[in-house]
Structures are given as structure tokens and as C-alpha cells.
One Martini backbone bead per residue (centre of mass of N, CA, C, O) as a GRO file, in nm:
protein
   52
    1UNK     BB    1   0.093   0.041   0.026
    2UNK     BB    2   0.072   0.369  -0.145
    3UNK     BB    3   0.107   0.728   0.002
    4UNK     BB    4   0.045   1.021  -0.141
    5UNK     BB    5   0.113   1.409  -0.031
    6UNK     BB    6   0.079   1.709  -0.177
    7UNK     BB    7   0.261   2.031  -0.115
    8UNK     BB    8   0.237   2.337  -0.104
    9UNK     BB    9   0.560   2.516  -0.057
   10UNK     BB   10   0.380   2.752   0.120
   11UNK     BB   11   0.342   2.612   0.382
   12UNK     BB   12   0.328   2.550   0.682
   13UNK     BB   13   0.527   2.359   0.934
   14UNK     BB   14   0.249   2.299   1.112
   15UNK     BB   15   0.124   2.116   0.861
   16UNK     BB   16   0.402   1.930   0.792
   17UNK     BB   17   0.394   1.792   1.064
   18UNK     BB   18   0.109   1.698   1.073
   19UNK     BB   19   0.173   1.501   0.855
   20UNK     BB   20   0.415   1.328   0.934
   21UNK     BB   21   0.246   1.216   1.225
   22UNK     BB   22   0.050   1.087   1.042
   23UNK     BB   23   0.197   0.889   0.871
   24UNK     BB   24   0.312   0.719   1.097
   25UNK     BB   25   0.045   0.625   1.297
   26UNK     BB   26  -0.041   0.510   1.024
   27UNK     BB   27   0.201   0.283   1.082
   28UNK     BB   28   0.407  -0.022   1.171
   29UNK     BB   29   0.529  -0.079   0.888
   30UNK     BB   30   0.777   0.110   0.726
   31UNK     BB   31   0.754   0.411   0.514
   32UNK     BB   32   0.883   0.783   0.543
   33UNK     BB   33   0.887   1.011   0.263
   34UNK     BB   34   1.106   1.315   0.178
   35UNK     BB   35   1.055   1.559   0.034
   36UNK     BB   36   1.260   1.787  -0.137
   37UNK     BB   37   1.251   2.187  -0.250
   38UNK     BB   38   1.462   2.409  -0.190
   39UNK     BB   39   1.399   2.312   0.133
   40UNK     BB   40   1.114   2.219   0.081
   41UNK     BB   41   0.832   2.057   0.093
   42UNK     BB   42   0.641   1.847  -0.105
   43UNK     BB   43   0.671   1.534   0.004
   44UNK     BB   44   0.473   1.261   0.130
   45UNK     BB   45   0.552   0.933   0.179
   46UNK     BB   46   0.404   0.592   0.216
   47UNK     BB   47   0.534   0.267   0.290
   48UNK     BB   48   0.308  -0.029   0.362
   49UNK     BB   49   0.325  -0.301   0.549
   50UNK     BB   50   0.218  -0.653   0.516
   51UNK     BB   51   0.188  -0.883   0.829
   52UNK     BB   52   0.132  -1.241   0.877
   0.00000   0.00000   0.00000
């Protein structure tokens, strides 16, 4: 399963940071992908193993 959320590089920080916590949260296995663009975060991308 893998989950991207874009947003405008002019968002403040603290929209940054809980999409980064809520990406943490909602996975158990896996892993969370920050890209940056000039410095600025552009993408976020979670992608969540599932363990049987």
C-alpha cells in the first residue's frame, strides 16, 4: 500500500509536521518519505508493509 500527499511549497510548518506525524501513526511496518524541493518539503509518500 503506498500513500502520496503533495502540497504547495508555501504551507506553514506546522501543517508540515502533522502530516509528517500522522503518516508515522498510521503505519505500523514501513516507511515515510519526505522529498524536498529548494529546501522546502514538497511530498510526502508513506509506504506500509503488511506482515501476516
Amino acid at each position: 500500500m503506498q500513500t502520496t500527499t503533495q502540497f504547495n511549497p508555501v504551507v506553514n510548518d506546522q501543517k508540515v509536521l502533522a502530516a509528517i506525524a500522522e503518516a508515522l501513526q498510521k503505519i505500523q511496518f514501513g516507511s515515510v518519505e519526505i522529498t524536498l524541493h529548494n529546501g522546502q518539503v514538497v511530498q510526502i509518500e508513506s509506504k506500509e508493509k503488511i506482515r501476516f
